[in-house]
KEZA-410418 format. One record per residue (C-alpha): residue number from 1; residue in three letters; x, z, y. Coordinates in steps of 0.25 Angstrom, whole numbers. Example, Ala and Ser with C-alpha at 12.3 -4.5 7.8 and 13.67 -1.06 7.14 Angstrom:
ATOM num residu     x     z     y
ATOM   1    ala    49    31   -18
ATOM   2    ser    55    29    -4
REM end
This chain:
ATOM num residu     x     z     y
ATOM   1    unk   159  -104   263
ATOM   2    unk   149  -101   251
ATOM   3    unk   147   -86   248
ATOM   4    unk   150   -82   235
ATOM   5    unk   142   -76   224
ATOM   6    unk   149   -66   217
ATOM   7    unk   142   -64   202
ATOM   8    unk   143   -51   196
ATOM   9    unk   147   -47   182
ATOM  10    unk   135   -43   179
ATOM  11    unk   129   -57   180
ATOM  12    unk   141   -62   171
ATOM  13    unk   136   -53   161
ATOM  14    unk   120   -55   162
ATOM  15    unk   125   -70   159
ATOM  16    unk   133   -67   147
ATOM  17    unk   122   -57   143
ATOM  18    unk   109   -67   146
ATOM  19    unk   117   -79   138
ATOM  20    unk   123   -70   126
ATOM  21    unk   108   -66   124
ATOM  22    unk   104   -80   125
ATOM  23    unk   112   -85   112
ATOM  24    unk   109   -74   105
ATOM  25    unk    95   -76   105
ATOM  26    unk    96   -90   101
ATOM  27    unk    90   -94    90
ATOM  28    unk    99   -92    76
ATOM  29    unk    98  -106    67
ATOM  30    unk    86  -104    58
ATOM  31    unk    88   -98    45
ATOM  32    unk    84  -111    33
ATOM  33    unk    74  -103    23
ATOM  34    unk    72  -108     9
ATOM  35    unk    62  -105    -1
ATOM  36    unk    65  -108   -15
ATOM  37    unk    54  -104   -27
ATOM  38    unk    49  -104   -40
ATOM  39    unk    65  -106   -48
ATOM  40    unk    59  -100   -61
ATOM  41    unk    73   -98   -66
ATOM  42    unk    78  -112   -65
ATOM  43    unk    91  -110   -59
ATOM  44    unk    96  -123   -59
ATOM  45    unk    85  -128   -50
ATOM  46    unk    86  -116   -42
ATOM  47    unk   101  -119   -39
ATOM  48    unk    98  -133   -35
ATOM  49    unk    88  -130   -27
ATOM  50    unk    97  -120   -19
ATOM  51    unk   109  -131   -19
ATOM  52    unk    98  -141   -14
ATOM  53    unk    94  -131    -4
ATOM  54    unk   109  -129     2
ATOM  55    unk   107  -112    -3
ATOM  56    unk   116  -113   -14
ATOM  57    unk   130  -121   -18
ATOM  58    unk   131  -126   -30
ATOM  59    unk   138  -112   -37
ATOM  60    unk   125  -106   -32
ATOM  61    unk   131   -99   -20
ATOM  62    unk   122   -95    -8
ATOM  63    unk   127  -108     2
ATOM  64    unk   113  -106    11
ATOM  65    unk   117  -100    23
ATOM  66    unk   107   -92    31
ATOM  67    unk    97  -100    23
ATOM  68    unk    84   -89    19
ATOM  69    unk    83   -93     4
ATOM  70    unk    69   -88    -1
ATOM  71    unk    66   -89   -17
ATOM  72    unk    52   -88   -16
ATOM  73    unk    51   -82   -32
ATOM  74    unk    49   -87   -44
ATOM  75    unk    64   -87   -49
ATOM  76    unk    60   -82   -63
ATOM  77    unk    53   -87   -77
ATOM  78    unk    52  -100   -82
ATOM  79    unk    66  -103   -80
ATOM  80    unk    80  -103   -89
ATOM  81    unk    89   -97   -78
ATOM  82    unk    80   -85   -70
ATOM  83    unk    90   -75   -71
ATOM  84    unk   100   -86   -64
ATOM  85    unk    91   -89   -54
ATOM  86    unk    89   -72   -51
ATOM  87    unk   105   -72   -51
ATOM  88    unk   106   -82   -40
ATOM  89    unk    96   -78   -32
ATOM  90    unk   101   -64   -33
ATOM  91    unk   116   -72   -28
ATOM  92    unk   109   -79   -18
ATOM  93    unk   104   -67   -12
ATOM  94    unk   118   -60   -11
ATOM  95    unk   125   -75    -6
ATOM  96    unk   114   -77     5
ATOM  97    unk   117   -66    13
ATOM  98    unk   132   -67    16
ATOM  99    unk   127   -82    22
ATOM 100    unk   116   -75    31
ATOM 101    unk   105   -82    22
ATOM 102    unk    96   -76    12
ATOM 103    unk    89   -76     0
ATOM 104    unk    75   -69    -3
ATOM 105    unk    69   -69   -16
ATOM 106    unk    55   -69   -19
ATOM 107    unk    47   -64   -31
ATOM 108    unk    37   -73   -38
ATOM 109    unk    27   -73   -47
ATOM 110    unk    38   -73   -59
ATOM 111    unk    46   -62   -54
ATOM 112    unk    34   -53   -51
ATOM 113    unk    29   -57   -66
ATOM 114    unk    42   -53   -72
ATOM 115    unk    39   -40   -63
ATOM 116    unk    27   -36   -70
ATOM 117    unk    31   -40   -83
ATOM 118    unk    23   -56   -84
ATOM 119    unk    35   -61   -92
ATOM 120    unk    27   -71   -97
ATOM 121    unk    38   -82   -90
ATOM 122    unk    50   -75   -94
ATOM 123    unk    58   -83  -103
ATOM 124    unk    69   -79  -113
ATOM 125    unk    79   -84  -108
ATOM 126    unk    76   -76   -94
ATOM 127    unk    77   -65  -103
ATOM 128    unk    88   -69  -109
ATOM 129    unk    96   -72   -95
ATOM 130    unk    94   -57   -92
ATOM 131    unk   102   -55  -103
ATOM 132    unk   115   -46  -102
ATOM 133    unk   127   -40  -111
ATOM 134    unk   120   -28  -110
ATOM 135    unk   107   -32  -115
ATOM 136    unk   109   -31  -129
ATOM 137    unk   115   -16  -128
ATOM 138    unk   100   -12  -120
ATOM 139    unk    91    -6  -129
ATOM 140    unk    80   -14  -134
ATOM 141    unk    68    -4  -130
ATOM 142    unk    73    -1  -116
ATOM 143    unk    74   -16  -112
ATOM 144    unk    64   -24  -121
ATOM 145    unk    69   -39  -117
ATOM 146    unk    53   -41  -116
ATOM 147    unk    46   -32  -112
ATOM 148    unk    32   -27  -119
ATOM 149    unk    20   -35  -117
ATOM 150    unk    31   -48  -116
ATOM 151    unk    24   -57  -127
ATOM 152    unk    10   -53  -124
ATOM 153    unk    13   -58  -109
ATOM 154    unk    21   -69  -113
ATOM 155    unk    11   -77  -122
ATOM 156    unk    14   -83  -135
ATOM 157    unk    24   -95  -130
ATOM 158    unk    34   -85  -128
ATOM 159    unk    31   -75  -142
ATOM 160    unk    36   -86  -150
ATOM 161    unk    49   -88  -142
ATOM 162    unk    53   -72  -143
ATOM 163    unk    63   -69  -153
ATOM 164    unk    56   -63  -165
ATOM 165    unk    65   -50  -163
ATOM 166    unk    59   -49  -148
ATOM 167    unk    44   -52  -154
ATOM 168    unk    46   -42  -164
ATOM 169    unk    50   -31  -154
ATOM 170    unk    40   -35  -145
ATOM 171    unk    29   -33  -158
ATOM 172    unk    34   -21  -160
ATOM 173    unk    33   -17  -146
ATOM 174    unk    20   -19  -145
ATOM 175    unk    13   -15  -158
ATOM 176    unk    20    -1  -154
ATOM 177    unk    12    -1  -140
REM end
């Protein structure tokens, strides 16, 4: 007759313990990261280029996941649609996180210029897209809709395509200083 080995319950629960602690510290599935930059206000693009990347469906709603989505700056300037492509992002930002992904947003050369006043890439239409149903009720001298110094920075391609109410303001502006 073969003695029996009696196993105690505090054995059971090292097991449970040892394996439970095992699986947690298995390696999660790795996070996809993709890095998306220089959009310049082409929205368009941009949306394909997400749709391409599986980030976006076609309506533009966050479909990535857990995906990391970095857009590495330079959303603004030169393009027709930058207040579009500001939206969107801001959207994606808010959509990412109930998926557990994430979207982080870089500033670039443009945005920085923009920050200390080189408008020299700003377009009218991006002005124009900034544009609200209050905008006509503001009064002119608290918000210019260039600031001082705009044409002297912006060079003579874009004097000639200012409306010659803005130009005159502007002279006027200036020749006060």
């Amino acid at each position: 007759m073969k003695p029996r080995v009696r196993v105690s319950g505090l054995v059971y629960i090292f097991i449970i313990t040892s394996i439970t602690l095992l699986l947690r510290a298995a390696p999660a599935a790795p996070q996809r990261i993709v890095a998306i930059g220089d959009i310049h206000g082409d929205l368009d693009a941009f949306s394909g280029i997400l749709q391409r990347a599986h980030l976006v469906d076609p309506t533009r709603r966050w479909s990535g996941g857990n995906t990391i989505f970095v857009q590495t700056g330079d959303f603004l300037d030169r393009g027709p649609k930058a207040r579009g492509v500001m939206d969107l992002l801001m959207a994606l930002q808010r959509d990412a996180t109930r998926q557990s992904g994430r979207v982080i947003v870089l500033m670039g050369n443009h945005e920085a210029m923009n920050i200390f006043g080189d408008l020299r890439y700003v377009t009218d239409a991006d002005y124009a897209s900034f544009d609200d149903d209050k905008a006509k009720s503001r009064p002119k001298g608290v918000y210019p809709s260039r600031p001082a110094g705009y044409v002297e920075r912006a060079g003579p391609s874009t004097k000639s395509t200012m409306p010659s109410l803005e130009k005159s303001r502007l002279s006027m502006r200036t020749n006060s200083i």
